[in-house]
ZAGULO-58590 format. One record per residue (C-alpha): x negated, y, z. Coordinates in steps of 0.05 Angstrom, whole numbers, plus 32768, in hexadecimal, padded with zeros to 4 digits. Example, Ala and Ser with C-alpha at 12.3 -4.5 7.8 and 13.67 -1.06 7.14 Angstrom:
BEGIN
7F0A7FA6809C
7EEF7FEB808F
END
This chain:
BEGIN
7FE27FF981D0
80087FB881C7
80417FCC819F
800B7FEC816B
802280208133
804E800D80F9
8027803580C6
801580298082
7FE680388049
7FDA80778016
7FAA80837FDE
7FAA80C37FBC
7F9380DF7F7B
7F5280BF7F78
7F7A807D7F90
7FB4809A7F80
7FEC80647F89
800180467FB8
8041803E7FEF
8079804A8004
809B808F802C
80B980818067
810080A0805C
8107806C801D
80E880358049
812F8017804A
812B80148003
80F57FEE7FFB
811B7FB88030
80EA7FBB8068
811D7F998091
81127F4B8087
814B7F21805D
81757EF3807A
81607EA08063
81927E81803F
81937E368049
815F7E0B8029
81557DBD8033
81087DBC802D
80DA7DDD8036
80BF7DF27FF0
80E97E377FEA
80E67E778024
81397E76800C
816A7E6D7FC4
81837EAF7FB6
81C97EAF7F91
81AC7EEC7F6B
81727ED27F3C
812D7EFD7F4F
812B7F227F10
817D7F2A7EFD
81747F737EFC
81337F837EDD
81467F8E7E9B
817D7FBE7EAD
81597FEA7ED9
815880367ECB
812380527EAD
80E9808A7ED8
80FB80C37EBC
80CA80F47E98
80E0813B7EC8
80EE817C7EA0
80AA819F7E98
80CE81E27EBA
80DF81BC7EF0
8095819C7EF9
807B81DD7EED
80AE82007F27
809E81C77F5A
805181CB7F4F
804D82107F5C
807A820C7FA2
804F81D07FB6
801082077FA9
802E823A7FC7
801182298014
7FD4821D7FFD
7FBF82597FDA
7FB882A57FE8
7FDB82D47FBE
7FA382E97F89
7F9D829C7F80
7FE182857F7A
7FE782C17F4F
7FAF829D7F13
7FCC825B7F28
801082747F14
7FFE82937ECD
7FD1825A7EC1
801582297ECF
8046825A7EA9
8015825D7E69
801482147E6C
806282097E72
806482377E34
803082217E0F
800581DD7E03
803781BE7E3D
806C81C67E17
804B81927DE1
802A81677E14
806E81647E39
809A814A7DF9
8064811E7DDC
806580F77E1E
80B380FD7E19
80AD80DE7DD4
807A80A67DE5
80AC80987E29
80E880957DF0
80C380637DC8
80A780367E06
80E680247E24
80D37FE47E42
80AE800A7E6E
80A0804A7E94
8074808A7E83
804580877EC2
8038803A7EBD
7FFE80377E8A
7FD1806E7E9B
7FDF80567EE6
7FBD80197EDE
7F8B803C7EAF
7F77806D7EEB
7F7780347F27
7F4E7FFB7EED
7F2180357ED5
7F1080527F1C
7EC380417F29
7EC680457F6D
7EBD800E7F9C
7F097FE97FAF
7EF17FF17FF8
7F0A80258018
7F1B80557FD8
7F5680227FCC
7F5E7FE47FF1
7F937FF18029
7FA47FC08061
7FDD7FA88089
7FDF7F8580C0
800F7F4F80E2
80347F518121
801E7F13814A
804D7EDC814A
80797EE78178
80687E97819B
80217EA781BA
800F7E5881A9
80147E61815B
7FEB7E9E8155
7FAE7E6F815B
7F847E708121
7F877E3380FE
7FD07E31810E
7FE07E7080F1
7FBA7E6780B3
7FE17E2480A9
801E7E4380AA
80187E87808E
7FFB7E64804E
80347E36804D
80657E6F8053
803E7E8E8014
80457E597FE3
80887E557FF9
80937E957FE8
80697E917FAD
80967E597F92
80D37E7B7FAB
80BE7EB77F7A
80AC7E877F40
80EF7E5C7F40
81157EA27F44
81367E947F7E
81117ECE7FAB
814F7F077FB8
81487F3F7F8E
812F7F7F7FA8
81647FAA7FB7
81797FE67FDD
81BC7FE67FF8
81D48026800A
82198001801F
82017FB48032
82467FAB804A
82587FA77FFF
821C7F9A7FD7
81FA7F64800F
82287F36800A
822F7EEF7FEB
82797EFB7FCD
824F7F3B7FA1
82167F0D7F9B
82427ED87F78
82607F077F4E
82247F2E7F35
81F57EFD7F1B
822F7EE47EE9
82267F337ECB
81F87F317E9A
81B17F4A7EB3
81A87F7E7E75
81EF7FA87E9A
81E47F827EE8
81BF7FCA7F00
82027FE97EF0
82267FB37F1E
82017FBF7F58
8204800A7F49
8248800A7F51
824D7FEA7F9E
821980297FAB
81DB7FE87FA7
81967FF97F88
81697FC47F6B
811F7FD37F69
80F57FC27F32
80CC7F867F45
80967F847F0D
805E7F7E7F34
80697F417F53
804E7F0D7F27
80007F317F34
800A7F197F86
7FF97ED07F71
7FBB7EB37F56
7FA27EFA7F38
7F5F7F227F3C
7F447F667F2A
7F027F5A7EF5
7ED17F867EF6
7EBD7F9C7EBA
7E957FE07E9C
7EBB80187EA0
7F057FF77EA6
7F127FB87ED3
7F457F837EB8
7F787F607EDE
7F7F7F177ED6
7FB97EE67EEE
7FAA7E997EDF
7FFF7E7B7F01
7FE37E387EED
7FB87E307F1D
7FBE7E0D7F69
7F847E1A7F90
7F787E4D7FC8
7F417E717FDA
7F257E768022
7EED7E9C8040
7EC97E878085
7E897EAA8092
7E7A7EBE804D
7E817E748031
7EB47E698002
7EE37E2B7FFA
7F1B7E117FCD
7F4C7DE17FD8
7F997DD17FB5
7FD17DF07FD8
7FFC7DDE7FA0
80007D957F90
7FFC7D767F43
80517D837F44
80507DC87F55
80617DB57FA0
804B7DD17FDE
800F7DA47FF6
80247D84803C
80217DB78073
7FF97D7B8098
7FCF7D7A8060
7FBB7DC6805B
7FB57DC480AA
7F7F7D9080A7
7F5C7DBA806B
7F5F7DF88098
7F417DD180D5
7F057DB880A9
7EF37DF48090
7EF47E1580D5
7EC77DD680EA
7E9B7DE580AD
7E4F7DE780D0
7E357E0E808B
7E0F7E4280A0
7E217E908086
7E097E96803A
7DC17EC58036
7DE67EDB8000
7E2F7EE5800C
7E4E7EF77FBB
7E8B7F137FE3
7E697F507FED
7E627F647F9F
7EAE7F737F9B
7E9F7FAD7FD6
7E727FCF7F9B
7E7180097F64
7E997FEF7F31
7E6A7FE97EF8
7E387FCD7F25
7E607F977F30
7E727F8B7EE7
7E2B7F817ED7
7E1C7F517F0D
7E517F2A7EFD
7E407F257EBC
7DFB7F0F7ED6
7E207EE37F09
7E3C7EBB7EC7
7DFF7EB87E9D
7DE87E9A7EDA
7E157E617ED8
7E4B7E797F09
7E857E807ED1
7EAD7E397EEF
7EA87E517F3B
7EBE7E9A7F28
7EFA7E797F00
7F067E557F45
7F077E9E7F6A
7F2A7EC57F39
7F5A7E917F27
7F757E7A7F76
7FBB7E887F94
7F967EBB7FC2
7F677EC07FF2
7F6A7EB28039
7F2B7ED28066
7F237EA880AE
7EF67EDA80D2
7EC97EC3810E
7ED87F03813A
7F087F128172
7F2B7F538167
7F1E7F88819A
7F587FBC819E
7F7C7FD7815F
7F45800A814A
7F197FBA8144
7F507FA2811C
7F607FDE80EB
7F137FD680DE
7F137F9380D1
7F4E7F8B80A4
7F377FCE8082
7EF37FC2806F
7EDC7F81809B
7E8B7F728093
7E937F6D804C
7E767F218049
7EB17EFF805A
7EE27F1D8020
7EF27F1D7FDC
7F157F6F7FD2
7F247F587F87
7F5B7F277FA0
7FA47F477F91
7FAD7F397FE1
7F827F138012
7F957EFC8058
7F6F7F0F8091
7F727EE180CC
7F447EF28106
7F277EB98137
7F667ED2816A
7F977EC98138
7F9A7F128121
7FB57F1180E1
7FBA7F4D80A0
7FB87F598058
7F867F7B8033
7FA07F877FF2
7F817FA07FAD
7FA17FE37F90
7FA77FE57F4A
7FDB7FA87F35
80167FCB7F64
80267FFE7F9D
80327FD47FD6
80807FC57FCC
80737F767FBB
80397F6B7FED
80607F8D8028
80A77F618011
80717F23800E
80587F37805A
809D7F348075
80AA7EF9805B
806F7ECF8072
80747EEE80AD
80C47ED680BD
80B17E968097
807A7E8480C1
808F7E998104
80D17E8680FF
80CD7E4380D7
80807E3380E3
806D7DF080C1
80357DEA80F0
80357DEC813D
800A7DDC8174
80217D9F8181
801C7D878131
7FDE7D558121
7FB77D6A80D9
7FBD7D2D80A4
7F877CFD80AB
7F747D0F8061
7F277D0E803B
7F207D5C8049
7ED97D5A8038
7EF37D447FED
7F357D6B7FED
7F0C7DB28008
7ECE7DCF7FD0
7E9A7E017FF0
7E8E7E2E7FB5
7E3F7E2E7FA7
7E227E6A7F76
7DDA7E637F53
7DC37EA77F60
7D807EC37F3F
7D5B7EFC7F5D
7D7A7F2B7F3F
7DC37F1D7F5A
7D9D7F107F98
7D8B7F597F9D
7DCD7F707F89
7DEE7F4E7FC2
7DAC7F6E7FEF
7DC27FB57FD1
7E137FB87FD2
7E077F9D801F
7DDC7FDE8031
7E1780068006
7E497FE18023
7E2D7FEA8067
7E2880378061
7E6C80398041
7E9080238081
7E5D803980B6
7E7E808180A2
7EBE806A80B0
7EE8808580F1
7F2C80678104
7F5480828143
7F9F80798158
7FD0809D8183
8014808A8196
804980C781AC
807680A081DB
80A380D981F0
80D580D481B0
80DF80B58166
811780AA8134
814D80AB8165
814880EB818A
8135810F8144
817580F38123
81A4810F8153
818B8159814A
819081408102
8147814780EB
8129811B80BD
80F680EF80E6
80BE80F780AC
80C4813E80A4
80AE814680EF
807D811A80EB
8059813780A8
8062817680CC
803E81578108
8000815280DB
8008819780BD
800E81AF8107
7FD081808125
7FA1819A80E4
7FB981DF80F0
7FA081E48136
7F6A81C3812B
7F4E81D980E5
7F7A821F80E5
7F90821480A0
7FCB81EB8071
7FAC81BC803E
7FC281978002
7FE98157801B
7FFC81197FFD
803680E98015
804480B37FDD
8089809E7FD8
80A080627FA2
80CB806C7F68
80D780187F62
811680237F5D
810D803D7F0D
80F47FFF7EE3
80A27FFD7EE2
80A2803D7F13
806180487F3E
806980827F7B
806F80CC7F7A
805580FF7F9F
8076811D7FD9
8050815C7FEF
805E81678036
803481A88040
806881DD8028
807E8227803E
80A582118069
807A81EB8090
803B821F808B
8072825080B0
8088821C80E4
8041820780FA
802E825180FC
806C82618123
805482228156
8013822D815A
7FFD8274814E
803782978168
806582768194
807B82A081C8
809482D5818D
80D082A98180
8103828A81A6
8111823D81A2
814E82408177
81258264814C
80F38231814A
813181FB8144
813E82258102
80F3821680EA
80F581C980F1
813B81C880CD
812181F5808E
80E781BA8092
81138182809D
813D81968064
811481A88033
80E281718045
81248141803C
812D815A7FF2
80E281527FDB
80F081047FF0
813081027FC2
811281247F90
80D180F87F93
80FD80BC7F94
812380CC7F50
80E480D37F33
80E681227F38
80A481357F51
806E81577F2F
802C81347F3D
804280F47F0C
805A81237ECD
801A81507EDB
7FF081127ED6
800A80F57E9C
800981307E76
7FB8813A7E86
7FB780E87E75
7FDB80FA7E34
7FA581337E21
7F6681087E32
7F8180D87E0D
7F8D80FE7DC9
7F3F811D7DD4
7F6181607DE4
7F45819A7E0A
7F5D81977E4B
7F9181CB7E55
7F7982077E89
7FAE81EF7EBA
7F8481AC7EC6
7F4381DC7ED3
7F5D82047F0B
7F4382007F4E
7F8582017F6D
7F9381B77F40
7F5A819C7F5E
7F6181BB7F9F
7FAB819C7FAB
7F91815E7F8B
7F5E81597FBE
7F8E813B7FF9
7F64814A8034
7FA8812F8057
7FB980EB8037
7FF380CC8056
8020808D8058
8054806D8082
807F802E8087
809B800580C2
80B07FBD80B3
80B57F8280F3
80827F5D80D2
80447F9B80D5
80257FAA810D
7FF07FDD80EF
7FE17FF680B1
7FA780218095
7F7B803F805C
7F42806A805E
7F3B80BC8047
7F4180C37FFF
7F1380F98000
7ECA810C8034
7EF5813B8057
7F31811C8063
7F5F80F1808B
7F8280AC807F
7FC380BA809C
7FE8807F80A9
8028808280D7
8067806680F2
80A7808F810E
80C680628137
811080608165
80EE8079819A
80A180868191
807880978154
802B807E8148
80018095811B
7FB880678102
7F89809980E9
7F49809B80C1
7F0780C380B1
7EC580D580A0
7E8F80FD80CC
7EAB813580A0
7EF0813F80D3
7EF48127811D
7F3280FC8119
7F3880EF8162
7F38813D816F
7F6B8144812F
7F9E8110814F
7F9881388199
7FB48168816C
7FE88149814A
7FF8812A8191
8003816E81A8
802D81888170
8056814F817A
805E816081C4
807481A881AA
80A88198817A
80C4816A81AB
80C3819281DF
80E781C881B3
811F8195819E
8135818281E7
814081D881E7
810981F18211
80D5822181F9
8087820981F4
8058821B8227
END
């Protein structure tokens, strides 16, 4: 499996956040930017657009009408229920619409009215990801991993480290000075991507610039996460976690066997430290002959939530308060594993979960490099949704393959490491002695749970599904609809996230891929198939394709339901209110129970991506449709067999194809 899998990460409604839908992958610019010149080396490129000209004009999320919440939440039911229950669900939904939704639903319009710097969904976002108790691992923390470089020489280890740090605090400082390109969608780039439009729109003043770029058909995305990539942490602390950004400070963070060392990557001018430099800071820490900590402290941020908070707090009555600054406060963290990856199902574990000793999960993003040069991001949830940290990972990856600072041939700077480079030491007690004993057992019996297992359909993709003019993500959600129906004999809820960045401060919708007409297609394919001819089974994956096409626009403009439903039970917790009946019903939690939880994205720079079930008995679906193959990196607990699940979803595949070319199945 060389060419492994351009998939990517969901979390649902226990994480729910998260990424990006495939069909509006162009929109978050997957496809890497173009360098403008640049005489040094301190900026990735000087974009004639400043970073943030249009994020004070970008529209605002809008707040859907509660009838049309309402009427999509009850279609999105509809498959999963029988009739006597769709029939409670229904009167339960219709009493709310008339009755104590009606005042939830123009309070929150009212609060949205007077918050205008801001959207509806962002607040009690962060409040559900920062109150979650659950441990990051695997309930949030997705990963993503990098192609190799494309030069088999620079995807050594210490090479690749040099560099790919080197490309970050260029892009770091490329962000900072403003001169990183705005995010933008261009629906017509031979317009809008241009430097004669460039030059014109950043003399339009940025509180009417959205409207410029609206007009050449050009979509700016909000980019308000951003400034949490660099030198920011998640705090544990009881009941709600805090994030924290220190920009002042210089240092990095890096991880070798459980040991943890800082050194300047930013000199005392705000300047890139010499690649040289960096190189021979890399090399000495590789050459470090410390032995692995008894008691690695990496492993505490794999733990409950509130466990953590108190042994932090223990961990600074201890003494530990400077060193944890050091941590929280670093540009980010860069892990140098000791293992050789295996295959991809090695690497998706790795970059996943690892061994828990050699990472620090609270880190907005850490880089993974593996002792082949195997390199990913493991990224924190609750500070954003993916958008900056996959824009970040195509940069660094173009920036330090295609203008590495480091090669094999490049001596490290005969510099004092040993004074430049700090090994962290912690006084631990035995009490935070134990607690690093204990969250290793949980830790340990977290992941040991944990089954990964790919599959790659070689026999079509994008191409062949765009001349019969079906949408390449509708076939393959209903792939996954068709795989769990053969193997399971049932349609359950289903969650594909989609982002609504382009609304200032938006988050993701829901897409909900398990609809009617899907539950009759897969029943048509698998439990009846010789009672209907192949144009009638043609028909099928068009009604899919279509109206799977329209719950990605909607989702897009912010017209889904799962958001408005949230905010509105938010809204009610909030004021100490009864929870309205709606919220009680089984079919609420049963459709927020995503026992199929996936996410897609393909970019040149990821290889792989992956997340872990958001519930026992589900799957981690992450997937790629590609021009002419589509691969799908999938995850579970001993609850499903996910190697059985994607023989199915092979199989459906084969089916639908099969059907498409005009012959019937066999």
């Amino acid at each position: 499996m060389a060419h492994l899998l351009s998939v990517q990460t969901r979390i649902t409604l226990r994480k729910q956040g998260n990424f990006i839908n495939p069909t509006a992958s162009t929109a978050l610019r997957t496809a890497l930017r173009e360098y403008s010149s640049d005489d040094g080396t301190e900026y990735l490129h000087k974009s004639i657009v400043p970073t943030m000209h249009y994020q004070k004009s970008l529209p605002r999320l809008p707040v859907p009408k509660l009838e049309d919440t309402i009427r999509r939440y009850l279609a999105a039911q509809k498959p999963l229920l029988k009739e006597d229950q769709y029939s409670t669900t229904e009167k339960l939904a219709q009493s709310f619409q008339n009755g104590v939704g009606k005042q939830l639903h123009e309070e929150l319009v009212n609060q949205d009215k007077n918050n205008k710097h801001t959207s509806y969904i962002s607040a009690p976002w962060f409040d559900m990801y920062l109150s979650a108790r659950d441990s990051v691992v695997l309930n949030f923390n997705p990963f993503m991993s990098f192609n190799p470089d494309p030069k088999p020489e620079y995807n050594d280890q210490l090479l690749r480290a040099t560099n790919m740090v080197c490309s970050a605090v260029r892009f770091m400082k490329t962000l900072r000075a403003g001169l990183l390109e705005p995010e933008v969608f261009h629906l017509n780039p031979a317009k809008s991507d241009t430097d004669s439009f460039k030059k014109l729109i950043r003399w339009v003043p940025s509180s009417i610039s959205w409207f410029g770029a609206y007009m050449v058909n050009a979509y700016p995305l909000d980019m308000s996460q951003y400034f949490r990539l660099f030198n920011s942490t998640r705090i544990p602390k009881p009941k709600r976690d805090e994030l924290y950004t220190n920009d002042k400070a210089r240092h990095l963070l890096v991880m070798r066997m459980g040991n943890m060392y800082v050194f300047d990557a930013v000199d005392r001018d705000g300047n890139l430290v010499k690649p040289a430099e960096i190189h021979a800071h890399m090399k000495y820490i590789l050459s470090d002959t410390a032995s692995a900590p008894a008691f690695p402290l990496g492993v505490l941020t794999s733990e409950n939530r509130d466990v953590w908070a108190g042994l932090r707090q223990k961990l600074v009555a201890a003494g530990n308060a400077e060193v944890l600054g050091l941590v929280d406060s670093a540009l980010f963290c860069l892990c140098l594993d000791e293992e050789v990856m295996r295959d991809h199902i090695h690497i998706s574990h790795n970059m996943l979960h690892g061994d828990g000793l050699n990472r620090w999960y609270d880190k907005s993003f850490s880089i993974i490099l593996a002792k082949d040069g195997q390199a990913a991001i493991n990224f924190e949830h609750s500070w954003g949704d993916g958008v900056a940290v996959l824009r970040f990972q195509n940069e660094v990856f173009k920036d330090s393959t295609e203008k590495p600072l480091v090669g094999p041939g490049s001596q490290p700077a005969a510099v004092d490491s040993a004074s430049a480079v700090r090994r962290l030491e912690f006084k631990l007690d035995a009490a935070l002695e134990s607690g690093i004993a204990k969250a290793k057992e949980n830790f340990t019996a977290a992941v040991s749970k944990l089954k990964i297992d790919a599959v790659q359909f070689m026999k079509g993709g994008k191409n062949q599904l765009k001349k019969k003019k079906l949408s390449p993500d509708a076939i393959a959600q209903l792939s996954f609809q068709m795989g769990y129906l053969q193997q399971y004999g049932q349609t359950v809820a289903t969650y594909e996230s989609c982002s609504t960045a382009a609304f200032k401060h938006g988050r993701t919708e829901t897409i909900r891929p398990a609809t009617v007409h899907t539950k009759r297609c897969v029943e048509a394919f698998v439990q009846q198939p010789g009672k209907h001819s192949v144009d009638q089974l043609l028909g099928l994956l068009n009604e899919c394709s279509k109206y799977h096409g329209q719950l990605t626009k909607e989702a897009a403009m912010g017209q889904g339901f799962d958001r408005h439903l949230f905010a509105m039970r938010y809204l009610a917790n909030t004021k100490g209110m009864a929870l309205p009946d709606i919220y009680h019903d089984p079919a609420y939690a049963a459709i927020n129970h995503n026992i199929l939880s996936t996410s897609t994205l393909t970019s040149p720079a990821v290889s792989l991506g992956g997340f872990a079930p958001v519930v026992p008995d589900g799957f981690g679906v992450g997937y790629g449709v590609h021009d002419d193959w589509i691969g799908c990196n999938v995850s579970s607990y001993p609850a499903r067999n996910v190697h059985e699940f994607l023989q199915c979803v092979h199989k459906s595949l084969e089916d639908i194809f099969t059907v498409i070319e005009g012959k019937p199945i066999s």
